[in-house]
SEFIKE-973410 format. One record per residue (C-alpha): residue in one letter; x, y, z. Coordinates in steps of 0.2 Angstrom, whole numbers, plus 2048, in hexadecimal, padded with zeros to 3 digits. Layout:
# SEFIKE-973410
A_X_Y_Z
...
//
This chain:
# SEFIKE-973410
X_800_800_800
X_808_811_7FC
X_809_81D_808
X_80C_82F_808
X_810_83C_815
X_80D_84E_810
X_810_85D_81C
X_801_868_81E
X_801_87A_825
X_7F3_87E_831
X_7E6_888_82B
X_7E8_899_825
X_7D8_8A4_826
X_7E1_8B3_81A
X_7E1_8B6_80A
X_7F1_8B0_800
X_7F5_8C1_7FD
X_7F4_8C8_80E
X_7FD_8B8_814
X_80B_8BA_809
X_80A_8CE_80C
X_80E_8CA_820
X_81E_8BF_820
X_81B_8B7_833
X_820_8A9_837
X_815_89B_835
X_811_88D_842
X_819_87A_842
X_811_870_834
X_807_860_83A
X_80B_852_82E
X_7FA_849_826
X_7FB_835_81F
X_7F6_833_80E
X_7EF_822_807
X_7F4_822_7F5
X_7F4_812_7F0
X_7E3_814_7E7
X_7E6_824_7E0
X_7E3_829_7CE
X_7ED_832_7C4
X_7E7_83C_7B2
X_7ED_84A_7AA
X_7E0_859_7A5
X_7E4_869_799
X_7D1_86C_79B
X_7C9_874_7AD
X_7B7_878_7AF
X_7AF_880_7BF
X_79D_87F_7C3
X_795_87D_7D3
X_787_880_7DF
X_782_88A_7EC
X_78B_87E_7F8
X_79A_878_7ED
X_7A5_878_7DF
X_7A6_86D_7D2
X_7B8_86B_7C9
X_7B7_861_7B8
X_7C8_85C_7AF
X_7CA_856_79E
X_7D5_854_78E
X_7D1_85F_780
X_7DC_856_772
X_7D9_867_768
X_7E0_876_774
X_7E2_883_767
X_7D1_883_75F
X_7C0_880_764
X_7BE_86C_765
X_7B4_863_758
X_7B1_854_764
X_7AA_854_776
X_7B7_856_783
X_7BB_847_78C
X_7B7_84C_79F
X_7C2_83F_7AB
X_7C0_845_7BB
X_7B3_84F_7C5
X_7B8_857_7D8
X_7AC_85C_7E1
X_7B1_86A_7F0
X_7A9_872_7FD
X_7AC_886_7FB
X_7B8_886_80C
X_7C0_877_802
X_7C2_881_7F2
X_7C9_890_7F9
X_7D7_888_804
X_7DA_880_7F1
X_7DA_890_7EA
X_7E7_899_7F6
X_7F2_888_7F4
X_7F0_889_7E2
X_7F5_89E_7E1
X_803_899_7EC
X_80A_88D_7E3
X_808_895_7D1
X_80F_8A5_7D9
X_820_89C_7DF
X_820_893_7CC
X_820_8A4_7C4
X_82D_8AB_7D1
X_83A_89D_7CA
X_833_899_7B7
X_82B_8AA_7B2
X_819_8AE_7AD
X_80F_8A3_7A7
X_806_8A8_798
X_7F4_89F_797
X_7ED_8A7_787
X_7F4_896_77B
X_7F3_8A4_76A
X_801_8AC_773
X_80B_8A0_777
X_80B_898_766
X_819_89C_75C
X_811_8A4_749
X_81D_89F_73A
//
């Protein structure tokens, strides 16, 4: 059975902004077990968000045709389901993490027209 240890910081109530803004200190991490031994893993170039007054629903697909509008229905392979505290820890973790990507790598340009090369 694979097992997985991941450190996980306690609960911040700011924004990601404002937490990065005041540079404190923050407390030890606890450390939470993860089960991955029945874990699924995909790959998705597609996102879709929808939701409801009581959560958010995350869909991610292939689109096999990225740089034009696809001719065939996108392939939708998996289907997260949060609850609205849930999606906005995910959010500040996601920012955080683009943020430091950008830091080290550069922008990252999400308009696909500009970033293909015209010959």
């Amino acid at each position: 059975m694979a097992r997985e240890t991941i450190k996980r910081e306690p609960e911040n109530t700011e924004s990601p902004v404002a937490s990065m803004v005041a540079a404190t200190p923050s407390p030890t991490p606890t450390e939470v077990k993860l089960d991955t031994s029945r874990m699924v893993v995909s790959y998705a170039n597609f996102c879709r968000v929808t939701g409801t007054p009581e959560e958010m629903i995350v869909d991610f697909g292939l689109n096999a045709e990225p740089l034009g509008v696809p001719t065939e229905p996108l392939l939708i392979n998996q289907r997260i389901i949060l609850n609205f505290y849930t999606a906005k820890r995910f959010c500040e973790v996601l920012l955080m993490t683009l943020q430091r990507h950008e830091a080290a790598f550069g922008v990252l340009e999400t308009d696909v027209q500009k970033r293909v090369v015209q010959q």
